[in-house]
C-alpha positions in Angstrom: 78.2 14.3 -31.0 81.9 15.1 -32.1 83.4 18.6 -30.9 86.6 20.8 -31.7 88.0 22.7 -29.0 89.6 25.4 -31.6 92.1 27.3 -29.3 93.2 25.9 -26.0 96.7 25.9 -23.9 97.7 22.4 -23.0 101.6 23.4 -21.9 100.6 25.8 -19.7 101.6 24.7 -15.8 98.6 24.1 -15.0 97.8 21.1 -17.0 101.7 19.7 -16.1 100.6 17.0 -13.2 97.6 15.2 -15.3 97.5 16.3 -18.8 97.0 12.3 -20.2 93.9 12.5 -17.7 92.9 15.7 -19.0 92.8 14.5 -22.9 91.2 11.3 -22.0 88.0 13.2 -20.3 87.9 15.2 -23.8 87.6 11.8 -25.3 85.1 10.6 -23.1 83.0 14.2 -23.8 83.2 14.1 -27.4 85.9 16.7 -28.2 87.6 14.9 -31.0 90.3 17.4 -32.0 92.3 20.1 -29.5 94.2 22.9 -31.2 96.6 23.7 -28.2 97.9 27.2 -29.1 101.6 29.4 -29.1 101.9 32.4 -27.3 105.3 32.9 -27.5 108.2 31.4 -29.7 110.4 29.9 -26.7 107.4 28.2 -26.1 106.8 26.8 -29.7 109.1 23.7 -28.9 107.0 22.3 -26.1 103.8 23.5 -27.6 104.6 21.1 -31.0 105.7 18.7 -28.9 102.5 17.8 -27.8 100.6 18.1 -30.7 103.3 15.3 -32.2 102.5 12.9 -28.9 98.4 12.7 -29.0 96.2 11.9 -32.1 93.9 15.0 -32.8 96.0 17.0 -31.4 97.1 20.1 -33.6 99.0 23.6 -32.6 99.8 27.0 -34.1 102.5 29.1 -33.8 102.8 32.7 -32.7 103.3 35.3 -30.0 100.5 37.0 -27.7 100.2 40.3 -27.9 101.1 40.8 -24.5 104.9 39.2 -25.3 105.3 40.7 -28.7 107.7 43.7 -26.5 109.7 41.1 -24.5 112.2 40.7 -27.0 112.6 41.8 -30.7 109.6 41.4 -33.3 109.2 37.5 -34.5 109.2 38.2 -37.9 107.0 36.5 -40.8 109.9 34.5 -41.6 110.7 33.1 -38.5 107.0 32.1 -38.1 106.7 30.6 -41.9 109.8 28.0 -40.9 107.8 26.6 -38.5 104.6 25.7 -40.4 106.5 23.0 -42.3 105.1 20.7 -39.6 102.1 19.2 -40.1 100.8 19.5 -37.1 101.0 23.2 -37.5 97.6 24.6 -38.4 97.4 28.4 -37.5 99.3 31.6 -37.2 98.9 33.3 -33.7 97.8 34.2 -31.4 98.3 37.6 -32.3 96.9 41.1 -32.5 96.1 43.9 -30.0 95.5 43.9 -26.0 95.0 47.6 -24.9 93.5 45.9 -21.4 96.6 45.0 -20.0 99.0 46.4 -22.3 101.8 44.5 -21.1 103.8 45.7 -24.6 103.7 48.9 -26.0 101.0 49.6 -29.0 103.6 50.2 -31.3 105.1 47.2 -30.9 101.7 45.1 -30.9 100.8 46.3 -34.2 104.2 45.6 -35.6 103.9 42.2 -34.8 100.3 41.6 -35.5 101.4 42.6 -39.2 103.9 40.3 -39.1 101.9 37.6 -38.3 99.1 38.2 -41.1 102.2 38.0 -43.6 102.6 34.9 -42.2 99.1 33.6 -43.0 99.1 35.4 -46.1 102.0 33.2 -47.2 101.2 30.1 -46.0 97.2 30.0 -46.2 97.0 29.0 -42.4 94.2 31.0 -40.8 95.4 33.8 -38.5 94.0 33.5 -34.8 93.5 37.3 -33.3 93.2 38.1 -29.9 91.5 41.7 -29.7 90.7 43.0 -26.6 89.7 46.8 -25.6 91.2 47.8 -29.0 88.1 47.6 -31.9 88.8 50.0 -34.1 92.6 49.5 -34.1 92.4 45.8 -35.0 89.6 46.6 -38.1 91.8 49.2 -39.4 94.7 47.0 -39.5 92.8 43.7 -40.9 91.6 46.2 -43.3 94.4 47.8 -44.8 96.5 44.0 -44.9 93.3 42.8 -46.5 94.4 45.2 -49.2 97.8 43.6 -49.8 96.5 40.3 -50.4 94.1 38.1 -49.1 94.2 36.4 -45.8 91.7 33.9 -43.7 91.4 34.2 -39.8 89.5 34.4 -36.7 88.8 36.2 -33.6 89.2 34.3 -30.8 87.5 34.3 -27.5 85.2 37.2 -28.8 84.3 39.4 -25.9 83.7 42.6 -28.1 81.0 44.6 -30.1 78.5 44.2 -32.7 80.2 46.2 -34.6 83.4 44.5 -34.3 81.7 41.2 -35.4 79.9 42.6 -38.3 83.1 44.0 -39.6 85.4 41.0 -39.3 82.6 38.5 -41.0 82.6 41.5 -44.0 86.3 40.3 -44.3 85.5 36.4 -44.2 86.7 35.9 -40.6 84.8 33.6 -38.5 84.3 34.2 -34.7 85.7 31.9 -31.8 83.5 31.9 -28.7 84.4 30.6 -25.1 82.9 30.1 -21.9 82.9 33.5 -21.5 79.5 33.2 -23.1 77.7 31.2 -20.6 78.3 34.1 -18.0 75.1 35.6 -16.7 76.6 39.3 -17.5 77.6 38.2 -20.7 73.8 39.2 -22.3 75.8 41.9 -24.7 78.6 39.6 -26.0 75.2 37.3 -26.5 73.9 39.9 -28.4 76.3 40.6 -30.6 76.5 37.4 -32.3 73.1 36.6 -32.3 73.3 37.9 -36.4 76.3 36.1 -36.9 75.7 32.9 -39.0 76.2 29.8 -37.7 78.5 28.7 -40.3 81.0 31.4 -39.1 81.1 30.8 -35.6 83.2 28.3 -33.5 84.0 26.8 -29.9 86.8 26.7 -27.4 87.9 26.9 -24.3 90.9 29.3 -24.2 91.7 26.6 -21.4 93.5 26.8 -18.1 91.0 30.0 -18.2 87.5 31.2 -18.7 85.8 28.1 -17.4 82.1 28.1 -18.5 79.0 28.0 -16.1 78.8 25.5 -13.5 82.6 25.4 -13.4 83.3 29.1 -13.6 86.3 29.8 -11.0 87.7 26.8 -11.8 90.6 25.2 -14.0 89.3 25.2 -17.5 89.7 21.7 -19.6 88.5 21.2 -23.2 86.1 18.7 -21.8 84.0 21.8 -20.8 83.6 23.1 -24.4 80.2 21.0 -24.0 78.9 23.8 -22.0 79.5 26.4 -24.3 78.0 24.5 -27.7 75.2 24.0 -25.7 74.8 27.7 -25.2 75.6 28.9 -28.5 72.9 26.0 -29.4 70.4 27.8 -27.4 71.2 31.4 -28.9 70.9 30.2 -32.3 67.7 28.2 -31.1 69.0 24.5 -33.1 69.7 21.2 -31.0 73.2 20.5 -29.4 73.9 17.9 -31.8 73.3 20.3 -34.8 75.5 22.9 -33.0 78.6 20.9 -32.6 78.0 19.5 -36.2 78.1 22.8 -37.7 81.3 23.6 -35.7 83.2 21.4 -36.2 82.5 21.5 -39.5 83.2 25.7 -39.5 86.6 24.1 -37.7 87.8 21.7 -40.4 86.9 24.5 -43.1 88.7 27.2 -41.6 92.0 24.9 -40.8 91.7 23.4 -43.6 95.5 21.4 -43.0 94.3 19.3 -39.9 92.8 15.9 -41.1 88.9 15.2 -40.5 89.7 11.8 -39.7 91.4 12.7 -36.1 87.6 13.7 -35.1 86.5 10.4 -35.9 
């Protein structure tokens, strides 16, 4: 049973004293491929740099929401000279986070756009982080949709039905973590119970969100396990079939990373 962990954070501190350690109990789980993901572009360096020292190891590039105020707007540009790589599989994260709102709307929404030129452009799949900002993040996928056409996913979906139903209407697929193995998760449950299997994937969004039994704890991609094996339980198929159909949704959506790192 091979796995993708789709969006995880491998620079972050808290992987910094065992990260080798950390891969190698991925490989011993089954999680062929990691895509350890940019939040912000000072970051981008560090982020590649791992991608470049382990096989089946892939990154993106982009700024969180939540940075997109700290300094001025990374523009579609700047983001498009850094895909040369081939490492470099996906555009984000980006898109809205009225929770914390740690940068202004206006400034959120600028950047988002800039980033879905970006995967307009290049054909990488745009990786959207929406949280406590629905309708705002339809409207905006919507009206870019209009300007050309663009692939993507929501990441880490924590949202509505209708929020689902709309992004799969626009070819998006749907990214779920841990998050989904919590006992007052029944809604988030809920609303992708419709959604087809072969627009849904994995991750762990890890150092956070780790799944049930390791809830409170550090997060690792090892633990992606857990959540296949719930989503393998919502959709009622075996565990084996679940992480098949994936990874497969994985390799189809980021289309540049190279099947044969899963082997």
């Amino acid at each position: 049973m091979i796995l993708v962990d789709s969006h995880c954070h491998l620079n972050f501190p808290d992987f910094k004293d065992d990260l080798n350690a950390v891969i190698e109990r991925a490989r011993q789980a089954g999680v062929g491929v990691m895509q350890t993901i940019c939040t912000d572009m000072a970051e981008f360096d560090e982020v590649r740099g791992i991608a470049e020292r382990y096989e089946g190891i892939y990154c993106s590039v982009g700024v969180h929401p939540n940075e997109s105020g700290a300094t001025e707007i990374t523009t579609a540009e700047e983001l498009i000279a850094r895909t040369s790589h081939p490492k470099v599989i996906g555009i984000g994260e980006t898109g809205l986070d009225y929770h914390y709102e740690r940068s202004g709307r206006d400034s959120q929404k600028q950047s988002f756009i800039e980033h879905i030129k970006a995967a307009r452009a290049t054909g990488l799949p745009l990786i959207v982080h929406t949280r406590d900002a629905d309708e705002d993040t339809v409207s905006i996928l919507n009206n870019e949709m209009e300007n050309g056409k663009f692939k993507g996913l929501i990441h880490c979906f924590t949202s509505s039905k209708y929020l689902a139903d709309e992004v799969i209407e626009l070819g998006f697929y749907i990214s779920l973590s841990g998050i989904v193995s919590f006992k007052n998760a029944g809604a988030i449950r809920d609303a992708i119970a419709d959604v087809p299997i072969d627009r849904l994937l994995v991750e762990t969004d890890a150092p956070y969100l780790a799944p049930i039994p390791y809830r409170g704890k550090r997060n690792e991609p090892s633990f992606v396990i857990y959540t296949n094996r719930i989503l393998s339980e919502i959709k009622q198929i075996s565990e084996e079939e679940c992480a098949k159909t994936t990874t497969d949704n994985f390799f189809r959506l980021f289309d540049k990373a190279e099947r044969s790192a899963c082997a």
